[in-house]
N, C-alpha and C positions, 0 to 999 in steps of 0.2 A: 504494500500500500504506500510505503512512504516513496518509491521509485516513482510512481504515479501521479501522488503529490506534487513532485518536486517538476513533475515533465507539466502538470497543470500550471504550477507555478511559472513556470519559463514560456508556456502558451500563451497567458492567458495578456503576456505582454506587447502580443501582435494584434491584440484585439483594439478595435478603437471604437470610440461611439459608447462608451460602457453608462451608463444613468448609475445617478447617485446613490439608490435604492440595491443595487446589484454591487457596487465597488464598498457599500457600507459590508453586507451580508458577506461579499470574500473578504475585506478586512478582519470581521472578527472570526470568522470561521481561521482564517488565516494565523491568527493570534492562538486563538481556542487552541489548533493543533498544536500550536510549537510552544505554547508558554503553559495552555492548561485556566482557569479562573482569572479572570481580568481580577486584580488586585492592586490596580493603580489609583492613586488620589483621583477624585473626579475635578473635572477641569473647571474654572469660571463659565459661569453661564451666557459669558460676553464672548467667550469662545467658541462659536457656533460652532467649528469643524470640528476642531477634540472633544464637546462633548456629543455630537452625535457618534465619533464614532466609540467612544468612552461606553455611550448608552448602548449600542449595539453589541458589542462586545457583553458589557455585562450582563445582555436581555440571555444571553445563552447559556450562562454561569451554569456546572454542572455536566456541561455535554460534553462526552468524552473528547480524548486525541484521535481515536479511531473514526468518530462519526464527523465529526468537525471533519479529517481530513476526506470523507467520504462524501460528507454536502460541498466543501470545496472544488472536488475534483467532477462532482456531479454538476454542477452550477456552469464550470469554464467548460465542460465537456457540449452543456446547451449551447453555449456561446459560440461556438466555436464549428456548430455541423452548418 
């Protein structure tokens, strides 16, 4: 899985047009897999970009490295036919 991962990861860099809603959900899935629980300070609420994706991240808290990198790899795999 994580060989798969990492080839999503390097794809998903040829993709363009990506909406905000989609590059939110591979940021934290992205996080999820490799860190595990978002356990960072939440950002100023003047900071619109870090705390959406702050929030996005944390909405997943819980979900494994295995699935994280499974909805990752499933999401750029749409992307991408």
């Amino acid at each position: 899985m994580i060989g798969q991962f990492n080839t999503a990861v390097l794809a998903i860099k040829d993709v363009s047009d990506i909406d905000n809603e989609t590059k939110l959900f591979l940021y934290a899935n992205y996080k999820q897999a490799l860190f595990g629980d978002n356990n960072k300070e939440k950002p100023s609420i003047f900071n619109r970009v870090e705390m959406a994706k702050w929030k996005e991240w944390h909405s997943i808290r819980g979900k494994s490295n295995e699935a994280a990198m499974k909805d990752y790899i499933d999401k750029v795999n749409s992307l991408i036919k």
